[in-house]
N, C-alpha and C positions, 0 to 999 in steps of 0.2 A: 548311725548310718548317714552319707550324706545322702545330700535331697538336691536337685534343678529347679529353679523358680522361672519361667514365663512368664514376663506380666504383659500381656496386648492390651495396649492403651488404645489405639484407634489408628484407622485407616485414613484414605485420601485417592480422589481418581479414582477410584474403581472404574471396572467397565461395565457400564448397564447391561442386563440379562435379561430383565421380562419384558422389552420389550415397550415399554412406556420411561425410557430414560433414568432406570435405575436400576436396583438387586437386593435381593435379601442376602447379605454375606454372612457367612459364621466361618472360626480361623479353626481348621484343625492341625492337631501338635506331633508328631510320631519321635520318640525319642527311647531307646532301649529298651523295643518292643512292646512301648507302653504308645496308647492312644489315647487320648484327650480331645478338648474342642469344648468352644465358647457357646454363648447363646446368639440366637439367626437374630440380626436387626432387617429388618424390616424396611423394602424402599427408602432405601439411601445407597449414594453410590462412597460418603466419607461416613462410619460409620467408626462408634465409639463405643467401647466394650469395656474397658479398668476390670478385666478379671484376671485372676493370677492363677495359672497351671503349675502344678507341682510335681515330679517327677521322683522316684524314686532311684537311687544310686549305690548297690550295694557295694560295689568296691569304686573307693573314689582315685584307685590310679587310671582303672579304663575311660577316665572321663575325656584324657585326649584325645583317645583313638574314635571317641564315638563324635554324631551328628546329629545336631537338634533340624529337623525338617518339620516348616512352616507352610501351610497351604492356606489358600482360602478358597473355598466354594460359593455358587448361588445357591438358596435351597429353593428347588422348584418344585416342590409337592409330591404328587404321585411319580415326575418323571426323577433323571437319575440328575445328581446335582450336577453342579455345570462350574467349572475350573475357572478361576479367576485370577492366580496367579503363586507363586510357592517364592522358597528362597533357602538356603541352607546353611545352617551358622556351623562353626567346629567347634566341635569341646573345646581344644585348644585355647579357645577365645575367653571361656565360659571363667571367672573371678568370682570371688565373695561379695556378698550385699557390696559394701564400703566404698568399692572399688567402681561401684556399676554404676551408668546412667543410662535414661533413656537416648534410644537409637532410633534413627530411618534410616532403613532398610529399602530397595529397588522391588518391586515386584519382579521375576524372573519366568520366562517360558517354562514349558512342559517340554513341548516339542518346537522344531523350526518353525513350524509353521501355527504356533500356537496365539492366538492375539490375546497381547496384555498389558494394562496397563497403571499407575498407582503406585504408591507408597503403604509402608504399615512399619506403624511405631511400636518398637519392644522394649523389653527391659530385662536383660538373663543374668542370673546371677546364681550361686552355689550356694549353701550354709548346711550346716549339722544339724540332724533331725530334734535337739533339744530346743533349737531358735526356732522351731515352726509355730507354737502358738502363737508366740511376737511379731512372725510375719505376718501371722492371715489377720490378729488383730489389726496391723496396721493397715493392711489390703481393705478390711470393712469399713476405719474409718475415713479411709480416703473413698470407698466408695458412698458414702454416705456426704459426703461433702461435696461429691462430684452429684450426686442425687438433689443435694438441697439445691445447688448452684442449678440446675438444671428446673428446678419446677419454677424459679424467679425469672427464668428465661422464655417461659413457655407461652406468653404472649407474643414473643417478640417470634418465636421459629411460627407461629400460626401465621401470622401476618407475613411472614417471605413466603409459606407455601402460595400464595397466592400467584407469583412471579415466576415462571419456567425460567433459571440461570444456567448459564453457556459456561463452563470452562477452559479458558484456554489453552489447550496442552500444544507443546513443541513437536513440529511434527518428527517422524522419526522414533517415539517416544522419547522418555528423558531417562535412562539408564543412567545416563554419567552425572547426572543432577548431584548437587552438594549435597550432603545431608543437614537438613537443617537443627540449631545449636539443642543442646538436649535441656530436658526440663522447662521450665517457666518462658525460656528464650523459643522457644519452639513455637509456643501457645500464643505469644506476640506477634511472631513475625508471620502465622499464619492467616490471620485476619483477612491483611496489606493486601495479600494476593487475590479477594475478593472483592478489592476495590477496579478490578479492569477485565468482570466479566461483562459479557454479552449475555442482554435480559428479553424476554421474549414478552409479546404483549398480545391484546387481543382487540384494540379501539372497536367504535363504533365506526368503519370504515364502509362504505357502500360496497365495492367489492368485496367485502367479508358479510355483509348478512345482503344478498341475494334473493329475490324472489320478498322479502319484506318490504312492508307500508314503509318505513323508518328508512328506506333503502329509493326511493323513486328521487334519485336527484341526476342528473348530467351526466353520462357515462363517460365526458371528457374528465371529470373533478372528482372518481369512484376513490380513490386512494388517500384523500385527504376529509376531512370531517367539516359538514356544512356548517361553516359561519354568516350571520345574520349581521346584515349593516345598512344604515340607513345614508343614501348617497344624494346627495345636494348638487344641484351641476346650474351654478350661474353663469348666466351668459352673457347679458348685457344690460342697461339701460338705456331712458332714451328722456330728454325733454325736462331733466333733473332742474330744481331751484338751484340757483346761486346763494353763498351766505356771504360770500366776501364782497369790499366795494369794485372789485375790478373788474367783477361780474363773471370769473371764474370758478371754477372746482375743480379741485383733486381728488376726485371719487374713490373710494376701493367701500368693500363689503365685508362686515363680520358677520358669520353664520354663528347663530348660537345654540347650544342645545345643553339645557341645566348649568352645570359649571365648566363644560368643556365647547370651545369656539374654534372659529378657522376664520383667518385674514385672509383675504385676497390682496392679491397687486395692488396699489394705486397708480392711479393716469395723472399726468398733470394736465391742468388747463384744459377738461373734457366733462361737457357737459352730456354726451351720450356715447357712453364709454364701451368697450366691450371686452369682458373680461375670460369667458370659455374658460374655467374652472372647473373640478370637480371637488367635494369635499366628503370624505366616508366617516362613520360614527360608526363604533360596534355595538352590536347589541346590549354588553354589559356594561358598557356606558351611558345608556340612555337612563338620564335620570330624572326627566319629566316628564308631562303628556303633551308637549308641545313645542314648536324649535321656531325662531323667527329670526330674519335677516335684516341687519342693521347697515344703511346706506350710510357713511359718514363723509365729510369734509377734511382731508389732509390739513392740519394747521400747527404753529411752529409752537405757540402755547398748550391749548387743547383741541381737539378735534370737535367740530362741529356735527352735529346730531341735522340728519337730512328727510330720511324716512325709514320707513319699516316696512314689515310684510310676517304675520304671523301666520304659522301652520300648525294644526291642530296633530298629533302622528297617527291619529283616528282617519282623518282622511288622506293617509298616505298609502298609494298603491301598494301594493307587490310584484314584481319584473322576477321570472322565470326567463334564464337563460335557455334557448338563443333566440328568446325574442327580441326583437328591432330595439331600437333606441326608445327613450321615453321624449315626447314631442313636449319643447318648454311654452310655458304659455307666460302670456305678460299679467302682471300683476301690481294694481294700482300700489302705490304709497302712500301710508298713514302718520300721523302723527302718535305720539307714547299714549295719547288718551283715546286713539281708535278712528280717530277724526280722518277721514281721507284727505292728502293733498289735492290742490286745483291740477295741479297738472307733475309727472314724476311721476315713472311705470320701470319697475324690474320684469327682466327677462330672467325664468330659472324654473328646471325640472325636480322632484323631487319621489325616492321611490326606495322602497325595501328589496334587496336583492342579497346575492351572496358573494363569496370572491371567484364564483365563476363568470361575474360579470364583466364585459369588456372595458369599463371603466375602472375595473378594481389600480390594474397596474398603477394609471395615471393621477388616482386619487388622492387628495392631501389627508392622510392619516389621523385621528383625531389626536392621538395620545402624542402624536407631531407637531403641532400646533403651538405649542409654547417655544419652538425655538425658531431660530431666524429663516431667511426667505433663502438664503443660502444655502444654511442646514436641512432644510427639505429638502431640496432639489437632492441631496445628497443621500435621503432615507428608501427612495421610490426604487421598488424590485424593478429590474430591467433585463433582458437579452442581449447578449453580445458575440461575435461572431470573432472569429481572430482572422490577421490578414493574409489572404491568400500567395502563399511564396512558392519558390523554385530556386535551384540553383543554378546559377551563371558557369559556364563554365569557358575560361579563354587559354584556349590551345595554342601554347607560343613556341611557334615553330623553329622559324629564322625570320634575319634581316637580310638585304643588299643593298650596297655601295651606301653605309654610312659614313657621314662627314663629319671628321673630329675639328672639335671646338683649336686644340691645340695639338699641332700636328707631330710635337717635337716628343710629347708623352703617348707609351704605348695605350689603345686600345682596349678597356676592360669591359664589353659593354654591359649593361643589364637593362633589364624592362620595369618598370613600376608601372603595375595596373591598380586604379583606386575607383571603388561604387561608394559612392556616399559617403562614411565612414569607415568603409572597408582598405584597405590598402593589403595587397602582398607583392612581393618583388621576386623576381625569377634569380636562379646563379649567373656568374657570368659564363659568358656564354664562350662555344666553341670553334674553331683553335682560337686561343689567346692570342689577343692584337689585330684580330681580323676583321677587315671591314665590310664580312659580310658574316656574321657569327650566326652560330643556329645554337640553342635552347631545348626544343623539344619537353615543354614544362607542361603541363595542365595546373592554372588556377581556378579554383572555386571559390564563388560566391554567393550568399544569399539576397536574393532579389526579391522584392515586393507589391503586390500590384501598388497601380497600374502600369507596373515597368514602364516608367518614361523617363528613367534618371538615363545621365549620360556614361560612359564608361572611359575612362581618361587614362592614356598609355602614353608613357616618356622610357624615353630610352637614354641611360645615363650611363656615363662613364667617368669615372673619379670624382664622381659628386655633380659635376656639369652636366647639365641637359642637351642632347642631340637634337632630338627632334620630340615633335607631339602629337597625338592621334585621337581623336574623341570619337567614338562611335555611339548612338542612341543604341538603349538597350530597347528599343521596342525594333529594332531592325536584328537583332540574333533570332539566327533560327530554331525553331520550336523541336526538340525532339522526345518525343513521348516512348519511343519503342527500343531506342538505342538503335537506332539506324546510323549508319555510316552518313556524313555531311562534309564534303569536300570542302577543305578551307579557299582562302581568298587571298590578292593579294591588296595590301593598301599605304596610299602614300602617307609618307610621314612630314607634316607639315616644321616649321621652322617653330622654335620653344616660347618665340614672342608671337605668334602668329592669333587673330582675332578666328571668332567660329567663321565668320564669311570669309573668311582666306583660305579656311582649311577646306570646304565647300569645292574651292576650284582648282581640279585637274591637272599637273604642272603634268608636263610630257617626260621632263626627267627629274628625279626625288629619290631620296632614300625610300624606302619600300620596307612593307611587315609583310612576314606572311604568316597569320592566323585563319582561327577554326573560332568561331564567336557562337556557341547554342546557351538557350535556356533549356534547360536538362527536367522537361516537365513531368518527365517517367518515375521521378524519385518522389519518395514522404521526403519532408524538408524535416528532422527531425529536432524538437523541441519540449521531448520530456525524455528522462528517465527509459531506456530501452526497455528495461525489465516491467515497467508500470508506465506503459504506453495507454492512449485511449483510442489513437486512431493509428492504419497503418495505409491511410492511399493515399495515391498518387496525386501530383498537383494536376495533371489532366485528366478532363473529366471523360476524354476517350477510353480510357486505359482504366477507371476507376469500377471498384466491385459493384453490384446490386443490393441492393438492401436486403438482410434477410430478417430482419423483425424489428421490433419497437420495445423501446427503455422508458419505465415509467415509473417515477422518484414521486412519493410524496414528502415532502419536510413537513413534517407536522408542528414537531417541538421542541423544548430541549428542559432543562431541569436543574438545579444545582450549580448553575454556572457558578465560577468566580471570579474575583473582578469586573464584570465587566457590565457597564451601565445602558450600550446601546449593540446589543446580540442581531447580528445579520450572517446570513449563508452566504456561501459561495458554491457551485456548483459546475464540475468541465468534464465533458466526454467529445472528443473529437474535437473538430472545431467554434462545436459551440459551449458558450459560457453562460448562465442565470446566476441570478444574483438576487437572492428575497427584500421586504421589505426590511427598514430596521425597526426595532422594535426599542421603545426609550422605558426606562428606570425599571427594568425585570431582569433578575434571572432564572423564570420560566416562561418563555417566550411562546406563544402560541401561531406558526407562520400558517398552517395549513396551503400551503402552496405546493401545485402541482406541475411538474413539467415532463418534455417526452421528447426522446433523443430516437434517430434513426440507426439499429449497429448494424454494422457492417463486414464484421468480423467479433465472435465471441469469446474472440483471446485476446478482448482488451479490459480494460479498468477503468470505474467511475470515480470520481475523487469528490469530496463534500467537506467543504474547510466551515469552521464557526469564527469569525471575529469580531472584532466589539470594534467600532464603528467610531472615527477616531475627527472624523470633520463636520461632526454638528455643532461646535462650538466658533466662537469667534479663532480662539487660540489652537491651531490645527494640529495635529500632532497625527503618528504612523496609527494604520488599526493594530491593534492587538490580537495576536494569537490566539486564539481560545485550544483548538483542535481540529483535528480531521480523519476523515473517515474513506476507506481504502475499500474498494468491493470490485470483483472480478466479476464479468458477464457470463463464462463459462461454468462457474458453479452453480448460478442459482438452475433450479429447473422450473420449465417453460410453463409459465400460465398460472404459477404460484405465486401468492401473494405473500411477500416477508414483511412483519412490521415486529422492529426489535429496539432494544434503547443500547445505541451503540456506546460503549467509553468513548472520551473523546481525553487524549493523551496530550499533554506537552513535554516535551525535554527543555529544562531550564539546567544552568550551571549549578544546581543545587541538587540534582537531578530530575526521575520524572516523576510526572506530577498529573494527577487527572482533576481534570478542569470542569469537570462535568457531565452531562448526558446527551445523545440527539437521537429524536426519536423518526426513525424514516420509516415510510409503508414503499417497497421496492417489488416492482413485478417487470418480466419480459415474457416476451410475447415473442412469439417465433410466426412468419410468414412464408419463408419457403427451407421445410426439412430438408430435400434434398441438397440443396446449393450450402445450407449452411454445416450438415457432415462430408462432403464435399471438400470444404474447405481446411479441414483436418488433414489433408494429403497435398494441399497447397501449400506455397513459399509465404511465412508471415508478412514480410518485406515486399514490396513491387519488384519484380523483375528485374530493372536495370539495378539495383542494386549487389545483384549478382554476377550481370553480364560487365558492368562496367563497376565495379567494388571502390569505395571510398575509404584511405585508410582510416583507422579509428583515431589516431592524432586530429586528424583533416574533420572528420566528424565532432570533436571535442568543441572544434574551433569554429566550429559552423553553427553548432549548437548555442555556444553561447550569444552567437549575433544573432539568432533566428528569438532565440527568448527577450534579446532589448527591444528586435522590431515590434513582437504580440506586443510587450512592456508598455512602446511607445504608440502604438494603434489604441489599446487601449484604455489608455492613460486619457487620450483625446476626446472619450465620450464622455456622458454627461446622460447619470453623477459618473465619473473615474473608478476605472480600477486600478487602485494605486499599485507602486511597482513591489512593495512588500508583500501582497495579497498575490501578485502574479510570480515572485519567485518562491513564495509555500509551497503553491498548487505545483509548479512546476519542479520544484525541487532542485534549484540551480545549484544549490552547496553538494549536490549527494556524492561527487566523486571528490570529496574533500578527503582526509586521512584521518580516520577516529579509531582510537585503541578499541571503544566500543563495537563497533564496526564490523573492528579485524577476528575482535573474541566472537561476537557473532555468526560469524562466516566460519570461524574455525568450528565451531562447534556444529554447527550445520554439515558441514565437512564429518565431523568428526561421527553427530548420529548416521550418517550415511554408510561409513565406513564401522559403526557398531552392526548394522546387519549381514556386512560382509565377514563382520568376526563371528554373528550370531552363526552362521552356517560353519562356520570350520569347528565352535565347540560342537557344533551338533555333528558332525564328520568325527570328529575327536570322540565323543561317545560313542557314535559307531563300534571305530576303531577298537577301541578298547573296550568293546561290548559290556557298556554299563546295563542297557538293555537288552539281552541276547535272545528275546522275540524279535524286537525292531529288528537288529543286526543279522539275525537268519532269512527278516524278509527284507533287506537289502542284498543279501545274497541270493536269492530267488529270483529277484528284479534284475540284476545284472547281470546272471545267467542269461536271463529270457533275453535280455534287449540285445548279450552279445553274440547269439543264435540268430536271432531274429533282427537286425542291426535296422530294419525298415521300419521297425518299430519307435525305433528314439525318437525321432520327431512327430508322429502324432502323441505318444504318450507325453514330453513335454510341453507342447500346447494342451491337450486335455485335464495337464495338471494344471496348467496358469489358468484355463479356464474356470474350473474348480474352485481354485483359490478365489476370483475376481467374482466369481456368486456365491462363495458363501461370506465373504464381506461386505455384500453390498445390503446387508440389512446394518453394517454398521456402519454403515453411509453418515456424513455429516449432516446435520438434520437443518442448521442453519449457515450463512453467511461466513467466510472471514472475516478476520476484523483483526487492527492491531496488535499484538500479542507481545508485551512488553520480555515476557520470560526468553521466546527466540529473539528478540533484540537485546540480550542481555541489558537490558535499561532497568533491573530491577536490583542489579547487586554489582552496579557500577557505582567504582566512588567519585566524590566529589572532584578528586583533582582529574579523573578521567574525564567527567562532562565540561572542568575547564577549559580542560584541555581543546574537547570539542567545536566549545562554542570560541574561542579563540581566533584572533582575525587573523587574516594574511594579508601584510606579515605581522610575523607575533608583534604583540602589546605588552607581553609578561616580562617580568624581572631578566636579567641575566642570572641569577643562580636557580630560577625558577626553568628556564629554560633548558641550564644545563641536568638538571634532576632528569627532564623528560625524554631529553637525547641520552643522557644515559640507559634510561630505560627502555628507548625506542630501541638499543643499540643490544640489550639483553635479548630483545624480542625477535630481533633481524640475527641476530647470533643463535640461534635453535635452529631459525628456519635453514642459517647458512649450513650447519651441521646434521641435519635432514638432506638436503639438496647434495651433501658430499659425500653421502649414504648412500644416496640413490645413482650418483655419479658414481661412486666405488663399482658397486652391482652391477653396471653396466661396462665398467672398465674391464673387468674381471671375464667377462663373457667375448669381449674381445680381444683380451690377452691367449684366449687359444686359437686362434686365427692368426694372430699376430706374431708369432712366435716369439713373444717378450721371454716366457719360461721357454724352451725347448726340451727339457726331460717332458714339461705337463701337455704340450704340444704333443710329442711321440704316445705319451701313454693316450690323449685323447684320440688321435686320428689312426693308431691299431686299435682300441678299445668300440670307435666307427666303424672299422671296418670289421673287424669281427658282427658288431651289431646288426653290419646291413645282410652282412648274406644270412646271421642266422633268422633274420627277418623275413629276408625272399624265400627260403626253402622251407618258413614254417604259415602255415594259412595262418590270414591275419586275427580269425576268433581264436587260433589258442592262444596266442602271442597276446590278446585285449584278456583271454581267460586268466593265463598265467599272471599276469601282471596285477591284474584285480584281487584275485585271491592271494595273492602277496600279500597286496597293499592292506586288505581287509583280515591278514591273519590274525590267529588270539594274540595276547598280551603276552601267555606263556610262550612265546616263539619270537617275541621281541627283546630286544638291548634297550636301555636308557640312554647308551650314547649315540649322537648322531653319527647318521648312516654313512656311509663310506663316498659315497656321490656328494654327500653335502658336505662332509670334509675336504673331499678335492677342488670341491670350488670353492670354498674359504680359503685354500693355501692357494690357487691363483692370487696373482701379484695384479696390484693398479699404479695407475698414477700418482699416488696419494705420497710417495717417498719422492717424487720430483717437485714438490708445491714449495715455495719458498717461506 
């Protein structure tokens, strides 16, 4: 007799059921009328079973015609199990041991509307009932193998339960997911894909334990965990000895505390110097019971020993924020053996606080201290604001009576308008050779406070300058609402003319006539449309009301690699933060707190890690670490999220995780109404609708608005350099990446699996796999074609349906990058060369050609899709067109017959008849297509005219 062997090796994904983020799954088997099924694991949603179902087969030719049906259930105790997903193999498929390997398999719906999600690995295979002892012996000792291996591992699963882990699925589900390789390759590459989840935490955070002793700290600082530091803040001296003969000093101060010091500035040639310092020490640094400040003398050999001042850290206060400042008192100067000097007094406060204190920002780090006076300046957390723009817009009308340079060459004229570094030039202009030509152009430009640049207009013809016009951009008119603004007319000075020549009035001149506004109605756009942070207006008339508060803590980070001095960056809207750096870790501890205004909940925060690249003499770009991607719209209002995001890099080797960052994230909502409100509001300002900017014009606009922030920023101090400002911003994104395009496609392509999941479920219909379903879809399309007032409340009352009973499978946390829908996880190596690739290329010429080639297979699919879609459409206006005329006559009697038997039959039988067509048995069906879809296949296109 033959025999079917199932072997369910183990699942993946599953969808939680009880309710606490997981399930007890068991697989049952239904195969020639035999029932089977595994043993329930237990809270896991990947769940591993190595048990082998055996099936009986008494005549092994029906083995084709039959179907091994796979389900999994949750068991939920007293109620009824709960469906977790099925799949259905064909005998056809089903081979001898020899032949077989392990397989993944898609979990598949029940119903359309069924949620499901996961893999489940099998193993099917056939053999004669003499080979059974042989199997199940080998079934035990792999089970036993897979048993010992698991009790060596069983420290190591106790200590993850401790961690709630996030998995990243694609949304859409993953239907069309590869299966990954079978046997031993499967168990490898499984791992990899838990290196980029999303880990859930619980810190000791003040907003998380509430109402406790452990909890009485700042309600500004609730989101970050109190740090203990002891702050040093010199201020001056006064009345200091001299040690040199010239009766000078070069003062500065070393603060000391155990083995770790802080230098202050030196003054030259000052004997009462003043120095306003701050100096911070963390708690776990303090490695004495006493810290003392050493006054020295600058000297070329060694530094000369001036005074001291010792503090005990017994008598150091404690400062509770937001109490006032701590008041410095003077204190004498001693010598090493205790001896007071005669005269020589430091100024300087000293006091235990936290990094809610106001001096924290400005303080000089302890663990900073060893590097240059440069390199600090370069570690200290800062705020930064980017610069307030708009764009220029110059409406170039016409000219009159301009005078050519050389009278004997016709006239071509044009306009060249230049801001700054901006230049664009108008066509020439209309009729040709005219000396009074009109244009009618709009240029745009991005403009920057405090708009005082000039705006410089030459009118050229054949390369030679006509005339020349300078307008100050703080005289264009302001338009915030898209108001109409009547242009102007203005004379055009001579091409050598000085600013005070152009100043005066000539009664007769060549003449412009322009429209000059700063366009203050618009976002000046300079991210990523799809991963914007802000969307208002540069006038603050026109701009939305705040409807709550954004509240990041960066706590920390974990496992970095590479990188020696770990600092944040942080941007929503226009403002920028930036943490302290943190030197020789990769577990950095920032505990820093900041808080943004939003103003719209459909935008996104961005949070970049990189490692700090100008604390040394020899400067180099900061490095990449990672970043972290979070939308305002999903968190819910008044929750506290604290999770250890991946933090991801794409290298030409591909991607790679670099580490952890651990954020506490809360929003705060201040007016409900205004901000669901805004859900039925334009994302964009207004005039971006009324007066539209095309998306070319946008590209170009874009990238001068990211050099202006670039260079504004660039300017303060410490900098943000321009590699840190094109990350966050994302200046490469509309580059070309095969990674990218596969991305997109498949996004595309889950979207368009839901619109196939409903036609197999139509398709079952049809062919009444279910013929309960199928009789109560006959029942429902009765009723609604009687009752036709019905269809639209009953499909809103079913999307409503739908949208509550998933909302218990609501996302419980954050997004976050998700390497699987960026295909970054099974791209190869020559695709992310391709990526990181400069323009223009750098690569070989036969390197080059390989990838045009392949660019060219790619663009060849699409071309052949698009010629598809153009046929279909050809086709449907070839009976209009009377390309055929036999298929013309038969359509337009075959319409006309249709319509009047349409008008003399009421329109419910005519919706009845047709339905019950559509939904007849299978017994009353053809396998060939129908006679309508053959007639429009034999419609003719254009496809026989293409050369």
């Amino acid at each position: 007799m033959m025999k079917v062997a199932v072997e369910v090796i183990e699942a993946s994904d599953l969808l939680p059921k009880d309710g606490r983020g997981s399930s007890n799954p068991f697989v049952e088997i239904r195969f020639n009328d035999q029932v089977k099924r595994t043993q329930t694991k237990f809270n896991t949603v990947s769940p591993s079973w190595n048990e082998t179902l055996i099936f009986d087969l008494p005549d092994s030719s029906d083995l084709s015609s039959l179907t091994i049906s796979v389900s999994i259930f949750h068991e939920s105790g007293s109620r009824k199990n709960q469906f977790l997903g099925q799949l259905s193999i064909s005998g056809s498929s089903v081979g001898p041991m020899v032949s077989s390997s392990l397989q993944w398999f898609p979990l598949e719906k029940r119903f359309f509307f069924s949620r499901v999600c996961g893999d489940i690995c099998l193993r099917v295979y056939c053999f004669n009932e003499e080979d059974e002892p042989h199997i199940v012996s080998s079934g035990k000792k792999e089970k036993e193998r897979k048993k010992a291996k698991k009790s060596d591992d069983d420290d190591v699963k106790v200590k993850k339960q401790e961690s709630h882990v996030f998995h990243a699925v694609p949304a859409g589900g993953d239907k069309n997911k590869a299966a990954p390789p079978p046997s031993g390759k499967a168990d490898k590459g499984k791992p990899a894909q838990l290196d980029f989840n999303l880990t859930e935490t619980r810190p000791p955070l003040p907003a998380l334990t509430r109402g406790t002793i452990n909890s009485k700290i700042s309600s500004t600082y609730d989101l970050v965990e109190s740090m203990q530091f002891l702050f040093v803040y010199v201020v001056k001296a006064r009345d200091l000895p001299t040690k040199d003969i010239t009766g000078f000093l070069d003062p500065y101060v070393e603060v000391k505390l155990g083995n770790f010091k802080g230098i202050s500035k030196y003054l030259e040639k000052n004997n009462n110097p003043v120095w306003k310092q701050v100096f911070a020490f963390s708690q776990h640094q303090m490695q004495a019971d006493s810290f003392e400040l050493v006054v020295k003398d600058k000297d070329v050999l060694a530094d000369d020993f001036v005074g001291r001042v010792k503090v005990n850290l017994t008598d150091v206060p404690h400062r509770t924020a937001p109490d006032g400042p701590m008041a410095p008192l003077w204190h004498r100067l001693e010598y090493k053996d205790g001896i007071k000097l005669r005269h020589g007094e430091l100024m300087f406060a000293s006091w235990f606080g936290t990094q809610a204190d106001e001096a924290f920002p400005d303080a000089w780090q302890s663990d900073a201290h060893s590097i240059s006076y440069t390199g600090m300046l370069n570690t200290k957390s800062k705020v930064y604001f980017s610069p307030r723009m708009a764009y220029l817009r110059v409406s170039v009308l016409e000219a009159q009576d301009l005078v050519p340079v050389d009278k004997t060459k016709p006239l071509n004229a044009t306009l060249k308008v230049q801001l700054g570094q901006q230049t664009r030039k108008t066509k020439p202009g209309t009729p040709s050779g005219s000396l009074s030509p009109s244009w009618n152009e709009d240029l745009l430009f991005v403009a920057c406070q405090p708009f005082n640049e000039l705006i410089v207009m030459t009118v050229e013809s054949s390369g030679e300058s006509l005339g020349r016009l300078m307008v100050p951009l703080s005289a264009a008119a302001r338009n915030d609402q898209g108001k109409k603004i009547p242009p102007r007319w203005y004379n055009l000075a001579s091409p050598n003319a000085t600013i005070d020549e152009m100043k005066k009035e000539e009664r007769f001149a060549s003449k412009l006539h322009l429209k000059i506004t700063l366009d203050t109605g618009y976002h000046v756009i300079d991210e990523s449309a799809q991963r914007s942070s802000s969307f208002q207006p540069t006038s603050k008339k026109v701009q939305k009301s705040a409807i709550g508060l954004l509240e990041i803590g960066i706590l920390s980070a974990r496992n970095l690699s590479g990188t020696k001095a770990p600092y944040c960056v942080a941007k929503y809207g226009p403002k920028w933060v930036r943490t302290r750096t943190l030197l020789n870790t990769t577990t950095p501890r920032w505990n820093e707190q900041y808080t943004w205004e939003v103003f719209d909940q459909c935008t996104i925060i961005t949070v970049a890690v990189l490692d700090n690249g100008q604390i040394s003499d020899k400067e180099s770009n900061d490095k990449k670490i990672g970043k972290v991607r979070i939308r305002i719209s999903t968190l819910t209002v008044d929750k506290v999220y604290t999770h250890f995001y991946p933090l991801l890099t794409l290298t030409p080797a591909g991607v790679k995780k670099s580490g952890e960052l651990h954020l506490a994230i809360r929003f705060t909502c201040t007016a409900w109404v205004r901000m669901l409100s805004l859900y039925g509001k334009t994302l964009l300002p207004k005039m971006h609708y009324s007066q539209p900017i095309s998306i070319i014009q946008q590209d170009q606009l874009r990238i001068r608005a990211v050099s202006l922030v670039t260079e504004r920023l660039g300017q303060a101090e410490p900098p943000l350099r321009k590699e840190v400002v094109d990350y966050i911003l994302e200046v490469d994104s509309y580059m070309w990446s095969m990674r990218k395009s596969k991305a997109n496609f498949n996004r595309v392509t889950s979207l368009i699996s839901s619109i196939s999941s409903i036609g197999k479920w139509i398709n079952k219909i049809l062919n009444w796999k279910n013929p309960v379903t199928t009789l109560l879809v006959h029942v429902l399309f009765i009723t609604l074609v009687f009752n036709p007032e019905l269809i639209l409340p009953t499909l809103f009352l079913y999307l409503f349906a739908i949208c509550l009973f998933n909302y218990r499978f609501r996302p419980k946390h954050p997004p976050h990058l998700d390497p699987k829908l960026s295909h970054a996880d099974v791209t190869n190596s020559d695709e992310f060369d391709e990526e990181f690739d400069t323009f223009p290329t750098s690569k070989s010429m036969d390197t080059v050609r390989m990838r045009y080639d392949r660019l060219r297979t790619v663009v060849g699919r699409l071309q052949t899709v698009a010629g598809d879609v153009a046929t279909q459409g050809e086709r449907f206006n070839a009976l209009l067109s009377w390309r055929d005329p036999r298929a013309t006559w038969i359509f337009i009697i075959f319409s006309l017959f249709l319509a009047i038997a349409v008008y003399v039959t009421p329109p419910q039988i005519v919706a009845l008849i047709v339905g019950l067509y559509v939904l007849r048995h299978p017994k009353f069906r053809s396998k060939s297509p129908s006679p309508s879809l053959n007639f429009y296949k034999r419609l003719s296109s254009r496809t026989d005219m293409l050369v």
